[in-house]
C-alpha positions as CSV (number, residue, x, y, z in Angstrom):
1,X,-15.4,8.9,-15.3
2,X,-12.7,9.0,-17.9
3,X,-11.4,6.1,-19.8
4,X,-7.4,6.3,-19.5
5,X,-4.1,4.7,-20.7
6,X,-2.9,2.0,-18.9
7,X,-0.6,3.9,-16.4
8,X,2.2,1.8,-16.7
9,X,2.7,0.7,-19.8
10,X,0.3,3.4,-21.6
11,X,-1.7,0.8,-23.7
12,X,-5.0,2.0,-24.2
13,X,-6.4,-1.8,-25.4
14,X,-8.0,-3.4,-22.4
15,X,-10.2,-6.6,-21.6
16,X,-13.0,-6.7,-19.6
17,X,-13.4,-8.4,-16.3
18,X,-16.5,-7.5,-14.8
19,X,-18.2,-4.6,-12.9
20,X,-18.6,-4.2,-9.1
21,X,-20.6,-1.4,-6.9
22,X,-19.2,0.2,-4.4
23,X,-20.0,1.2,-0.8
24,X,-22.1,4.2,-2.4
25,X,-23.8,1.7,-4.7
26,X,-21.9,3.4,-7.5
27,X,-20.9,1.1,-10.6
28,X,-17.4,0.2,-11.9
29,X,-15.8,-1.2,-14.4
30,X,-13.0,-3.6,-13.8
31,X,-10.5,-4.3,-16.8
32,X,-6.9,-5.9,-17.4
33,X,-4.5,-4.0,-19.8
34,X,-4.3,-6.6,-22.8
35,X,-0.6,-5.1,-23.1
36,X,1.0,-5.5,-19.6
37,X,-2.0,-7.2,-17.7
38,X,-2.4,-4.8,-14.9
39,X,-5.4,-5.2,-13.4
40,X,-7.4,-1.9,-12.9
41,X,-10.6,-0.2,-12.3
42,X,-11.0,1.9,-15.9
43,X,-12.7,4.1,-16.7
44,X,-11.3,6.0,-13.9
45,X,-13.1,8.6,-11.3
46,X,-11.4,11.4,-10.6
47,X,-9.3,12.5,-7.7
48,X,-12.8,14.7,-6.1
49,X,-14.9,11.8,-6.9
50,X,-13.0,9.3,-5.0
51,X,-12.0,12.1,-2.5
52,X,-16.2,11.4,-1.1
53,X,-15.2,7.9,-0.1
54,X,-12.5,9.1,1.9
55,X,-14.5,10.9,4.8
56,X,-13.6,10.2,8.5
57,X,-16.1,7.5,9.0
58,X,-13.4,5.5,6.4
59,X,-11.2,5.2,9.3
60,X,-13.2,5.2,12.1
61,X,-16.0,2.3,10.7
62,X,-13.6,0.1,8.9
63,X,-14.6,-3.3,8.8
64,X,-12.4,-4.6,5.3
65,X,-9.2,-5.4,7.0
66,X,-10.9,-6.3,10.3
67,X,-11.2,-3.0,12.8
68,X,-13.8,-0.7,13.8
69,X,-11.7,2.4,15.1
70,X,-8.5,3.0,13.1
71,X,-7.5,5.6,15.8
72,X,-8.0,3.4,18.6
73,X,-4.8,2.3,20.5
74,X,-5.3,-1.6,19.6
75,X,-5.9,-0.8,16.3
76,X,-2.3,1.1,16.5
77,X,-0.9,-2.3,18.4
78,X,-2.1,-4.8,15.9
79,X,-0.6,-2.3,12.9
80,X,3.0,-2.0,14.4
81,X,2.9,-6.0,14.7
82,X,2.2,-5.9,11.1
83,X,4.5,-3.7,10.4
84,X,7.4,-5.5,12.2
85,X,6.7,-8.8,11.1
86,X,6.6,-7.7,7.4
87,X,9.9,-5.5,8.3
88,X,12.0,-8.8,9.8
89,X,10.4,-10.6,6.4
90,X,11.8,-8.3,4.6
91,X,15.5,-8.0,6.4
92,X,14.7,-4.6,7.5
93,X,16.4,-4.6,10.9
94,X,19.8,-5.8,9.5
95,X,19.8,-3.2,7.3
96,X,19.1,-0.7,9.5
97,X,21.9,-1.5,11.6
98,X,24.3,-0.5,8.7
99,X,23.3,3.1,9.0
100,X,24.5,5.9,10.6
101,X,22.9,7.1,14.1
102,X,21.2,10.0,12.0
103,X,19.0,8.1,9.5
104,X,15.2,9.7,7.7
105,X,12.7,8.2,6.5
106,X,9.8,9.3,4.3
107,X,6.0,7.6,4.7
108,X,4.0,8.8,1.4
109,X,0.4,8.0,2.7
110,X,1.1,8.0,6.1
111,X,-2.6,8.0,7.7
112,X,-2.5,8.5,11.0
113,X,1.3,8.1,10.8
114,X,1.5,4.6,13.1
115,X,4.2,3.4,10.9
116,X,6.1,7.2,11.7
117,X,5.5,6.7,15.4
118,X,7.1,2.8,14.8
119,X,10.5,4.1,13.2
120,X,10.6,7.7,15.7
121,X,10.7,4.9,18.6
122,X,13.7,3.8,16.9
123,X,15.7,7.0,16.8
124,X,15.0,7.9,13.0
125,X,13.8,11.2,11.8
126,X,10.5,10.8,10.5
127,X,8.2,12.5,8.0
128,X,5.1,11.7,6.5
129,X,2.4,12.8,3.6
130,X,-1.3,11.9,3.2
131,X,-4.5,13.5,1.7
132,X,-6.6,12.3,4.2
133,X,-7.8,15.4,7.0
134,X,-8.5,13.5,10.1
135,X,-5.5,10.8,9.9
136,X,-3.0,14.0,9.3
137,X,-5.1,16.3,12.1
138,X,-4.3,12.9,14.3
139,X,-1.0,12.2,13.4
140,X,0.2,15.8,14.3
141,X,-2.2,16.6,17.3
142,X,-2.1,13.1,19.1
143,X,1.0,11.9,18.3
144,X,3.1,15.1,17.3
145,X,4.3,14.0,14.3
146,X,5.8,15.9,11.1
147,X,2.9,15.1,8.7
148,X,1.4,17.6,5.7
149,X,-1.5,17.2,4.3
150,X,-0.2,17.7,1.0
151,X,-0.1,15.5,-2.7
152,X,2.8,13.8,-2.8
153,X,3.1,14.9,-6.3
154,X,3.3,18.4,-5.2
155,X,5.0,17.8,-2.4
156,X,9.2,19.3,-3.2
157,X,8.7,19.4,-6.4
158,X,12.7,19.8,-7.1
159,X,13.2,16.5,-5.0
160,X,15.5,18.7,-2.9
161,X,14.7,16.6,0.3
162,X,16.6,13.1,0.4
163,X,15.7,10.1,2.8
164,X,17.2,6.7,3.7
165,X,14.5,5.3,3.5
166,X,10.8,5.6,1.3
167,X,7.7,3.7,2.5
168,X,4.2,3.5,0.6
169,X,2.4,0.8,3.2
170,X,-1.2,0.0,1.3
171,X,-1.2,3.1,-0.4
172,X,-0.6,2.4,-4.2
173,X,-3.6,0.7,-4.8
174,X,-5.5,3.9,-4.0
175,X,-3.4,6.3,-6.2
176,X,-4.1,7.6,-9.5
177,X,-0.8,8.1,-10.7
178,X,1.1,5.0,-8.9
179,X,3.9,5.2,-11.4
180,X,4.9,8.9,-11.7
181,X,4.9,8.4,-7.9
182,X,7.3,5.7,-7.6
183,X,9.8,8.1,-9.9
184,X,9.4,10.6,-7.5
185,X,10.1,8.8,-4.4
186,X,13.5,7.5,-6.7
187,X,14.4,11.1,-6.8
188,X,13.7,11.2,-2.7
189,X,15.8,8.5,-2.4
190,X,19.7,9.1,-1.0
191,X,22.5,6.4,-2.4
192,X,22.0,3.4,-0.5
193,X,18.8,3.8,0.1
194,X,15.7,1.9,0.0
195,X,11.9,2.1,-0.9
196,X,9.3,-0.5,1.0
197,X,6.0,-0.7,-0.6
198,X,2.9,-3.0,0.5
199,X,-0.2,-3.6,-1.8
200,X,-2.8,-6.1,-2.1
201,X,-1.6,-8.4,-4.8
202,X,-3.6,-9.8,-8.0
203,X,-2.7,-13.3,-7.7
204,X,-4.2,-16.9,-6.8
205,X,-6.6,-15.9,-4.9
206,X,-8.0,-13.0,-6.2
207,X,-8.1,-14.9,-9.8
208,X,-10.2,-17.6,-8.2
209,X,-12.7,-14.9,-6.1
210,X,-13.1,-13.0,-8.8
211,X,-16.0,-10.1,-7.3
212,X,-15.4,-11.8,-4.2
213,X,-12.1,-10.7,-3.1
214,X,-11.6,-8.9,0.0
215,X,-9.7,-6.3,-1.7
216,X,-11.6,-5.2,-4.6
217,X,-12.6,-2.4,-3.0
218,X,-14.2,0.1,-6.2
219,X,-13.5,3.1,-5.6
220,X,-10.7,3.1,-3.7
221,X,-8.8,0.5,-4.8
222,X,-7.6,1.8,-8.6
223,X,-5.0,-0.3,-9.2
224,X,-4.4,-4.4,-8.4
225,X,-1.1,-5.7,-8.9
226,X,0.5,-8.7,-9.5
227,X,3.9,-9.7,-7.8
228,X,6.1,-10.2,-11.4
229,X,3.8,-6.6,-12.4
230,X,5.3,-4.5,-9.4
231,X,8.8,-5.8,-9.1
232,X,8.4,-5.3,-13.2
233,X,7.5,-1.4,-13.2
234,X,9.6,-0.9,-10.1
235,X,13.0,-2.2,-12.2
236,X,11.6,-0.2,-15.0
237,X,11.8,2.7,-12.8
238,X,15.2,2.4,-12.0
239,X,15.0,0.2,-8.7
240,X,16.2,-3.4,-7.9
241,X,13.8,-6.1,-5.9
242,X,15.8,-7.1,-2.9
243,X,13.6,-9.1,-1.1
244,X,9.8,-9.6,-0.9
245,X,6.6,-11.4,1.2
246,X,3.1,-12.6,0.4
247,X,0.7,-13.3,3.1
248,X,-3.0,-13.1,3.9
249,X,-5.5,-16.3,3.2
250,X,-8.0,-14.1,3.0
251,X,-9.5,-15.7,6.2
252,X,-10.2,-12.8,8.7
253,X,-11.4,-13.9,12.7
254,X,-14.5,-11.7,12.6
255,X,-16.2,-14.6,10.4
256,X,-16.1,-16.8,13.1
257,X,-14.6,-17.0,16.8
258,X,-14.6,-20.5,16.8
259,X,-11.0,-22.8,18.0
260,X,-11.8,-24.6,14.3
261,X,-11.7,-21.3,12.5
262,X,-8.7,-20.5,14.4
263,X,-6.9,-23.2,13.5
264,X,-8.0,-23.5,9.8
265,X,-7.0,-19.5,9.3
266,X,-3.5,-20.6,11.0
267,X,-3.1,-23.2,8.8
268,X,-3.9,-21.4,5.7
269,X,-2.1,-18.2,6.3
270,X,0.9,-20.4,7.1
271,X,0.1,-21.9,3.1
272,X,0.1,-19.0,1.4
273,X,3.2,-17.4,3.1
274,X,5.2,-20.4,2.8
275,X,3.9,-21.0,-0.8
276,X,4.0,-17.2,-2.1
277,X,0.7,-17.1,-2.8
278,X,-0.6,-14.6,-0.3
279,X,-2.7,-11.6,-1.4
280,X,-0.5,-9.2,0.5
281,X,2.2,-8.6,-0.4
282,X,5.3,-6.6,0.8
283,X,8.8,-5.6,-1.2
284,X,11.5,-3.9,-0.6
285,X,13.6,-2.0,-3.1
286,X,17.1,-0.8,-3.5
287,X,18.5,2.0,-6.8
288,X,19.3,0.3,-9.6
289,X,23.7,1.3,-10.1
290,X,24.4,3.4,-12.7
């Protein structure tokens, strides 16, 4: 555990929040930069203690965002719905049609890779990154996909690959250098192109749950942003917002089965989307013109 700057604006003045435990039982402390607000967990763990929360039985005995079995093929169905509703949000498919037949795209953090078996269906070329050994053994052996297990960071390290298209899908959060990542993937990045980028967002609702959030998850979860925080480190970077979604009510269907639960998570996911005040959220980024 090391007490660090704030990693994006480099403050080292915090204010404390409150402490949580994790899965493991182990304490942390949660703290907002008193400089640029970013919500974090601080002091940090490093990459090999963290690495611990990460074995298989992370993906396989998920119950945060509502599965058991992250390789399962429903688990792969309700993702690509995910994916394509936050895709159309996002005007996605219109700009897809404005590329050439031959278009890439990059996943940093790809997991199992759903999201590169999404876009391969689509006729891109397709290549993904994660840390993670049993997603990447997956991805490649199940779905025969180009995935490394390899840093991103120390993944072509002279930026020599270029993509149309950069994704990091609820992947930020977990990182401990989220901003010298996003000015790598602005060096992966060919004119024209785009970065996506999903996180769980420090809003509303997390304000008002406080310990209780469904996405304070210590460990694992370093980083919590807000919307204006992202799009402002993004444009810092070098990039331009060009459009953006919120959504979640925090109301997930394994609470209750019930046709008023049903209805009362329908009508407060509807809210929060149609109000901005999701705690998901998902942007999309062009370059910034020179």
């Amino acid at each position: 555990m090391q007490t660090i700057a704030c990693n994006t604006c480099g403050s080292e003045e915090f204010r404390p929040l409150f402490s949580k435990l994790s899965s493991k039982e182990e304490e942390y402390r949660i703290v907002s930069c008193k400089e640029c607000s970013l919500v974090q967990v601080n002091p940090q763990p490093s990459f090999e203690e963290v690495s611990k929360y990460y074995e298989d039985s992370y993906f396989t005995k998920r119950t945060d965002r509502g599965y058991n079995d992250y390789y399962s093929a429903e688990t792969k169905k309700e993702i690509a719905r995910v994916f394509a509703l936050n895709l159309q949000d996002l005007d996605f498919f219109a700009w897809e049609q404005s590329l050439p037949k031959t278009k890439s795209a990059l996943d940093v953090g790809c997991a199992a890779g759903y999201f590169l078996d999404f876009l391969r269906d689509r006729n891109w070329k397709t290549k993904g990154l994660d840390i993670a050994k049993g997603p990447v053994q997956f991805a490649k052996s199940e779905l025969k996909l180009d995935v490394e297990r390899k840093d991103f960071l120390k993944w072509d390290t002279k930026g020599s690959e270029k993509f149309d298209l950069v994704t990091l899908w609820a992947s930020i959060e977990h990182l401990h250098q989220p901003k010298e990542t996003l000015q790598k993937i602005r060096q992966h990045l060919k004119p024209g192109g785009r970065m996506i980028l999903s996180t769980c967002r420090h809003g509303f609702l997390a304000k008002v749950l406080g310990k209780q959030w469904r996405y304070l998850n210590v460990p694992e979860h370093l980083y919590y942003y807000s919307l204006p925080g992202i799009i402002e480190l993004c444009n810092s970077l070098g990039f331009h917002k060009l459009s953006h979604i919120t959504y979640g009510s925090g109301l997930t269907s394994r609470k209750s089965g019930g046709i008023v639960f049903k209805s009362a998570k329908k009508i407060c996911d509807g809210l929060v989307k149609t109000f901005d005040q999701g705690d998901m959220m998902a942007l999309s980024f062009g370059l910034a013109q020179n």
